[in-house]
C-alpha positions as CSV (number, residue, x, y, z in Angstrom):
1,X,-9.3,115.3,-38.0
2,X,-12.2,117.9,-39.0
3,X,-12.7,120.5,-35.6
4,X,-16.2,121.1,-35.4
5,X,-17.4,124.4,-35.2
6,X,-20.9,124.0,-32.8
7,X,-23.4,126.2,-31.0
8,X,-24.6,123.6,-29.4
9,X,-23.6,122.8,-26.0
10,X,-25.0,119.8,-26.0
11,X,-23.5,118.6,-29.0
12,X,-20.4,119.8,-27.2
13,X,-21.1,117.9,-24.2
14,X,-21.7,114.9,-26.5
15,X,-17.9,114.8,-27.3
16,X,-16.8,115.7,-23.9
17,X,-19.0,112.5,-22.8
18,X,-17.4,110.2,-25.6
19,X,-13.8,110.8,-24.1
20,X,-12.8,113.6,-27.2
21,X,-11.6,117.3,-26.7
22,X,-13.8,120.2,-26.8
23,X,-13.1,124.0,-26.3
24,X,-15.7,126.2,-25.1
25,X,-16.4,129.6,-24.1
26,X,-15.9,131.5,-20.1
27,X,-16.1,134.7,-19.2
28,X,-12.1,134.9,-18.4
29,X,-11.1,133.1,-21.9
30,X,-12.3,130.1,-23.7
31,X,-11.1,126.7,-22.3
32,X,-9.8,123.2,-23.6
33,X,-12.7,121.3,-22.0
34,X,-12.1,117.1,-21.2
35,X,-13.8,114.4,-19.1
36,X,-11.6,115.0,-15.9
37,X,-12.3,111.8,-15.1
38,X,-11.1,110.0,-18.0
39,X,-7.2,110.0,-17.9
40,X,-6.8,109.4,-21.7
41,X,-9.0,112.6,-22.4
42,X,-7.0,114.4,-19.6
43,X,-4.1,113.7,-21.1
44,X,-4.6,114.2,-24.8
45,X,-5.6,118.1,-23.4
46,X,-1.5,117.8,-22.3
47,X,0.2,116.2,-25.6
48,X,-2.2,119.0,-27.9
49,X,-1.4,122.0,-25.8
50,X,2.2,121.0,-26.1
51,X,1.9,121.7,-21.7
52,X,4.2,120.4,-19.7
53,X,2.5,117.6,-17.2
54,X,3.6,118.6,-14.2
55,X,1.5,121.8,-14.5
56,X,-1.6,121.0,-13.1
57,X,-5.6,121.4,-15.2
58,X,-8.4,123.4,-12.9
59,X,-11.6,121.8,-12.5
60,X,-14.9,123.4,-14.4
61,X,-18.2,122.5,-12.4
62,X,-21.3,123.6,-13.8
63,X,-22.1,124.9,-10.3
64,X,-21.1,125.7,-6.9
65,X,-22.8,122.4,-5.5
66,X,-20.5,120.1,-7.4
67,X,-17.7,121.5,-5.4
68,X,-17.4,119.1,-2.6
69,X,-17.9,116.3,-4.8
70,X,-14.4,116.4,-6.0
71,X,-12.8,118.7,-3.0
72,X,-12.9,118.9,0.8
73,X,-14.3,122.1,1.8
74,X,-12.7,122.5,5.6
75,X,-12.4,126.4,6.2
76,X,-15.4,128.3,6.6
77,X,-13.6,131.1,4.7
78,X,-13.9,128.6,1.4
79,X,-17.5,129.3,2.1
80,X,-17.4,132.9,2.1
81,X,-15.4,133.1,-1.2
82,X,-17.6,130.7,-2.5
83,X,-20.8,132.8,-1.2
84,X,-19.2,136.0,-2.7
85,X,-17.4,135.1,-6.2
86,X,-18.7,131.7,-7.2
87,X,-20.1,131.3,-9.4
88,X,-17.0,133.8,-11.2
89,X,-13.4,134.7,-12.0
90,X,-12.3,133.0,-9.1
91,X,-10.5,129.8,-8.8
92,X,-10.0,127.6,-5.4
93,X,-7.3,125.1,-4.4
94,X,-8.6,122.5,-1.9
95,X,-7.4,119.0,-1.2
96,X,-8.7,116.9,-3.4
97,X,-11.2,113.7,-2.8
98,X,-10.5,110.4,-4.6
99,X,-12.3,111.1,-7.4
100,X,-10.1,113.6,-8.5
101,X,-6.8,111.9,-10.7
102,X,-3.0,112.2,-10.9
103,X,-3.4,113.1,-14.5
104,X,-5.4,116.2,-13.8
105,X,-3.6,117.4,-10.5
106,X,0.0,116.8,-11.5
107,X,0.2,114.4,-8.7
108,X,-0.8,116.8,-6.4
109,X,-2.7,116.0,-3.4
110,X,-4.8,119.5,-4.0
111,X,-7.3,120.2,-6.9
112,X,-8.1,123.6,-8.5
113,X,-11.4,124.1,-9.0
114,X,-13.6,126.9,-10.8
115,X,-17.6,127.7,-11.7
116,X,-17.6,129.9,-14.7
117,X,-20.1,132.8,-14.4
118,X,-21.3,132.3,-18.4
119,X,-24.2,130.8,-19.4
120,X,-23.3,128.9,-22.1
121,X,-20.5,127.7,-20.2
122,X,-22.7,126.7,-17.3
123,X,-25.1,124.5,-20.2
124,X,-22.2,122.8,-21.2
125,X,-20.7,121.6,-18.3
126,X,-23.8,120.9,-17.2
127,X,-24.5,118.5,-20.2
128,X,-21.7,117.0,-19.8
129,X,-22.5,116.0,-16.7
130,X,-19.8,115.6,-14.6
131,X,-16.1,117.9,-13.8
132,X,-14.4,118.8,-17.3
133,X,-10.9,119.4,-16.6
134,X,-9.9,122.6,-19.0
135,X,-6.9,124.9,-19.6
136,X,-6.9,127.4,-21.6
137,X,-7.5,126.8,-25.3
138,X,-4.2,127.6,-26.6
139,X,-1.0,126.2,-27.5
140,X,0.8,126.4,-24.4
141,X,2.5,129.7,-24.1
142,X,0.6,131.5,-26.7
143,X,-1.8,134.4,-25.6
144,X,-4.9,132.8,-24.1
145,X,-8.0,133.0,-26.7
146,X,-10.7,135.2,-26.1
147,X,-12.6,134.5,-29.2
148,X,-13.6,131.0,-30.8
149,X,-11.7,132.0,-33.3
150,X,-8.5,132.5,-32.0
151,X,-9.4,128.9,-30.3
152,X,-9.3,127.5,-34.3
153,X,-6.3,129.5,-34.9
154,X,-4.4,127.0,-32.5
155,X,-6.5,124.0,-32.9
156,X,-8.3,123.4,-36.4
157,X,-7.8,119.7,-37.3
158,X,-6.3,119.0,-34.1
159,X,-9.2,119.0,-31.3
160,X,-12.6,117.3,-31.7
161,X,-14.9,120.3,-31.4
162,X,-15.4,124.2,-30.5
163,X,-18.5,125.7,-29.1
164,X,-18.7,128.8,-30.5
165,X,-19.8,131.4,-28.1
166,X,-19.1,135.3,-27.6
167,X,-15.9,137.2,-27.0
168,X,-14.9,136.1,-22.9
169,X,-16.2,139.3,-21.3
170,X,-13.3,139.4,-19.2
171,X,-10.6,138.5,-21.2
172,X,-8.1,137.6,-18.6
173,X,-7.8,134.3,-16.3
174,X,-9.4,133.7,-13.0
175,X,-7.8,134.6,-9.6
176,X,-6.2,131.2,-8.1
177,X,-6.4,131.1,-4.3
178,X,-4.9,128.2,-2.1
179,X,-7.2,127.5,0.5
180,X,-5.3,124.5,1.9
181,X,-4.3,126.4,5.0
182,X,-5.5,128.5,8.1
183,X,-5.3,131.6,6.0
184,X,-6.1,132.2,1.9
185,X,-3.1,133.1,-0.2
186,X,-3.5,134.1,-3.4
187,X,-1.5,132.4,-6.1
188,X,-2.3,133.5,-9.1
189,X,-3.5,137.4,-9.8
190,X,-6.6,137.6,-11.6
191,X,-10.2,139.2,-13.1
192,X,-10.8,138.9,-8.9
193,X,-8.9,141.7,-7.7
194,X,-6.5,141.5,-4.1
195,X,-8.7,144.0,-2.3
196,X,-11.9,142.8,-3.7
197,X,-10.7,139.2,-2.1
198,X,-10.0,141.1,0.8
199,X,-13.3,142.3,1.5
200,X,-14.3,139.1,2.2
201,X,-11.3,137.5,3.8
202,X,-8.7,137.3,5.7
203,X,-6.2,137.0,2.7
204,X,-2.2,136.2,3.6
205,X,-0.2,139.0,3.5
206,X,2.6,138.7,0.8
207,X,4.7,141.7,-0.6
208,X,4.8,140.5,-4.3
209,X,3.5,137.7,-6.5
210,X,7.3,136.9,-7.6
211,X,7.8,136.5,-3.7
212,X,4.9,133.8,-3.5
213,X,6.0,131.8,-6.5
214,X,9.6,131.6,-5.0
215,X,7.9,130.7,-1.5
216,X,7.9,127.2,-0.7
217,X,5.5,125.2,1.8
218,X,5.6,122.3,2.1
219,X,4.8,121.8,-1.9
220,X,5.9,125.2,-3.9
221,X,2.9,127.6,-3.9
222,X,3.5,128.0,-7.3
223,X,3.2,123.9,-8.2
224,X,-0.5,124.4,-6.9
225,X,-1.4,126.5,-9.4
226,X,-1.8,126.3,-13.2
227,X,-0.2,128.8,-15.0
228,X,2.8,129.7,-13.1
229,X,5.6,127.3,-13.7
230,X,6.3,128.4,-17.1
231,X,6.0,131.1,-19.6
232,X,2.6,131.8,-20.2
233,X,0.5,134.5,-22.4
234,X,3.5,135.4,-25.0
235,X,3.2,136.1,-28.8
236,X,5.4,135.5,-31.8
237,X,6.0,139.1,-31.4
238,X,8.3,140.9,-28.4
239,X,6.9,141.8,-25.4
240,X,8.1,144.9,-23.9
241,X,6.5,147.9,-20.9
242,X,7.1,150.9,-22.9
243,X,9.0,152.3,-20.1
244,X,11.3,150.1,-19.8
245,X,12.9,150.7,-23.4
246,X,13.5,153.4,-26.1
247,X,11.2,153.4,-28.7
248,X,12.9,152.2,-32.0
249,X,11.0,154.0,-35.2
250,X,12.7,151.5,-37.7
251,X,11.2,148.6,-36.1
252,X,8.0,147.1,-37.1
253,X,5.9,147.5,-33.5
254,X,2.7,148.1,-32.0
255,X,1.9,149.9,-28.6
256,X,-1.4,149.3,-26.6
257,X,-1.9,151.1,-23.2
258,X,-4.2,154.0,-21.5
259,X,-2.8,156.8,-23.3
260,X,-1.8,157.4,-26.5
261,X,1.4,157.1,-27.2
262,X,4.1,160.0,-28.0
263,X,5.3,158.6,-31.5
264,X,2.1,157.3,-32.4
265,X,3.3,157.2,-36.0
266,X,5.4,154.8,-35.5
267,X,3.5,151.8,-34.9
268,X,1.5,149.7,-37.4
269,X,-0.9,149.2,-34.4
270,X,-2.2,151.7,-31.7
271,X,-5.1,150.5,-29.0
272,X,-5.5,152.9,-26.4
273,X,-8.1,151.6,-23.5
274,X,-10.3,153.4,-21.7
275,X,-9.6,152.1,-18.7
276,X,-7.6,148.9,-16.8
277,X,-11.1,146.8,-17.6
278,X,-10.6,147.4,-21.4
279,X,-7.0,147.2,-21.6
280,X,-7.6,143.5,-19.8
281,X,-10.5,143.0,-22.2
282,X,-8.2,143.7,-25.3
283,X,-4.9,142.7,-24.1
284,X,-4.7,138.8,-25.6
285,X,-6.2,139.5,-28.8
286,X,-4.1,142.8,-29.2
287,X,-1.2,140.3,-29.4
288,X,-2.7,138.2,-31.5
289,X,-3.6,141.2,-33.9
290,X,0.0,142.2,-34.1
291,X,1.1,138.8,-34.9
292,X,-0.9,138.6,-37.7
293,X,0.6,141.9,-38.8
294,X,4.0,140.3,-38.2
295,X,4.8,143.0,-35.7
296,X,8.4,142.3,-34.3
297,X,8.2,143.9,-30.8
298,X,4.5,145.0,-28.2
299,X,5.2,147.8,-26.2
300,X,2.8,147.8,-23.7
301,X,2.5,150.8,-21.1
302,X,2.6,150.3,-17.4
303,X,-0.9,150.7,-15.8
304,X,-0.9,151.5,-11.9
305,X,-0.2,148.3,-9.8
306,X,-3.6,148.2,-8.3
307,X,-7.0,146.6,-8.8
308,X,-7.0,144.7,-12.3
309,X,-4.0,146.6,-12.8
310,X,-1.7,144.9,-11.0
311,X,-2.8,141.7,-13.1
312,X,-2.4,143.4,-16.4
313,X,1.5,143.8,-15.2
314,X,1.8,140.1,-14.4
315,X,0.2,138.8,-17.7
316,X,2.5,141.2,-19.3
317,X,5.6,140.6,-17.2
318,X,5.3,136.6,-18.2
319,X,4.6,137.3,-21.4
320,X,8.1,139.5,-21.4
321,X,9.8,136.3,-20.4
């Protein structure tokens, strides 16, 4: 199969539309777009990505309006999210409606739905006319892609199409919250920070997103939301938080972090961010970059657990796994 390499989002939309694969760009990372309600799309995004089924696909809708057309929206604090981050980095879990299938939910009796706040994303999915069910485009496990690029790295010859777009703004996934009870509780840490979410609502209190994927109700908090069941995020390369281990001069590794490191001459590869949004921004393709270096081990320093901070940990954490 010959990927095709688009900047057309309708011409993207055309495969979606035709029951083929197409990846496309958001402002958290590109995604591995398919008609959500075509089963045989759905799960052809499974048997490329190499992702297990029982973790379940969120829902892209070209706009907030298109929410309740595959999810009940039964709290008014579903409204105030939606009122304050969606279109966005956010991403809701709702019971789902009928239209909504086994193939894209895991068997769930919730969906996970999202709006991207990108414009090309928004002209594709509204081309294609209806909810495009989409991971992230990337062999399962494997950094998520910020750039189309990295998107062909995985995929040429084995997907239908990419439309090619800029570098995700973000660079990190959207916030999942489950909305399927009296209160919000977040599920998945995110470009949506905890306190910004709490601004707006009354969030669940939890002490630790390690706590919440061990916390069961009635299904596991952590079955409802994609991206927590397995190892997630991880290069060829070993992940390690700087702090956590002596730095080995002899071994071929790369650091990336807020300040610069004390044996900088001993990594092939040095990023120091300016600040937690550009360590986020940078953070995938940094290990991308030292995989194609053939780097051996990432150290990556420890930013401050709060704001987008506390999200940098957790992508780095699973990728550690």
């Amino acid at each position: 199969m010959q990927t095709l390499i688009t900047d057309s989002a309708l011409t993207a939309a055309e495969r979606i539309r035709s029951g083929k694969l197409a990846a496309f760009p958001t402002e958290t990372v590109y995604g591995l777009g398919a008609d959500a309600l075509d089963d045989d799309a759905v799960q052809r995004v499974f048997e490329v990505k190499g992702r297990p089924f029982d973790n379940p696909l969120i829902v892209h809708l070209a706009a907030a309006a298109a929410i309740e057309s595959v999810a009940r929206v039964e709290q008014d604090f579903v409204r105030s999210l939606v009122e304050a981050f969606i279109p966005g980095p956010l991403t809701l879990v709702l019971k789902r409606t009928s239209l909504v299938s086994d193939a894209v939910t895991a068997g769930l009796d919730t969906v996970a739905v999202r709006v991207p706040d990108h414009a090309i994303a928004q002209r594709f999915l509204a081309a294609c006319g209806g909810p495009v069910a989409a991971p992230s485009a990337n062999k399962s496990g494997r950094p998520s892609p910020t750039t189309w690029e990295a998107v062909r790295e995985d995929f040429d010859g084995e997907i239908d199409c990419i439309l090619r777009g800029p570098r995700s703004t973000i660079g990190l996934e959207s916030t999942v919250v489950d909305c399927t009870s009296e209160r919000p509780v977040l599920l998945r840490e995110g470009a949506v920070t905890v306190g910004q979410l709490r601004q707006v609502v009354d969030l669940a209190a939890t002490d630790s997103v390690a706590q919440m994927e061990e916390a069961a109700v009635g299904v596991s908090r952590t079955a409802r939301s994609p991206g927590l069941r397995h190892r997630h995020y991880a290069p060829r390369a070993q992940v390690v938080f700087a702090d956590e281990l002596e730095i080995e001069p002899d071994v071929t590794a790369s650091y990336i972090g807020l300040r610069e490191p004390e044996h900088g001459s001993s990594f092939v590869l040095v990023r120091v961010c300016r600040n937690v949004e550009e360590y986020g921004y940078e953070l995938y393709q940094f290990f991308r970059d030292s995989d194609a270096l053939g780097v051996v081990k990432i150290y990556c320093e420890r930013p401050a657990r709060t704001g987008l901070g506390s999200t940098i940990i957790d992508r780095i954490a699973r990728a550690s796994r």
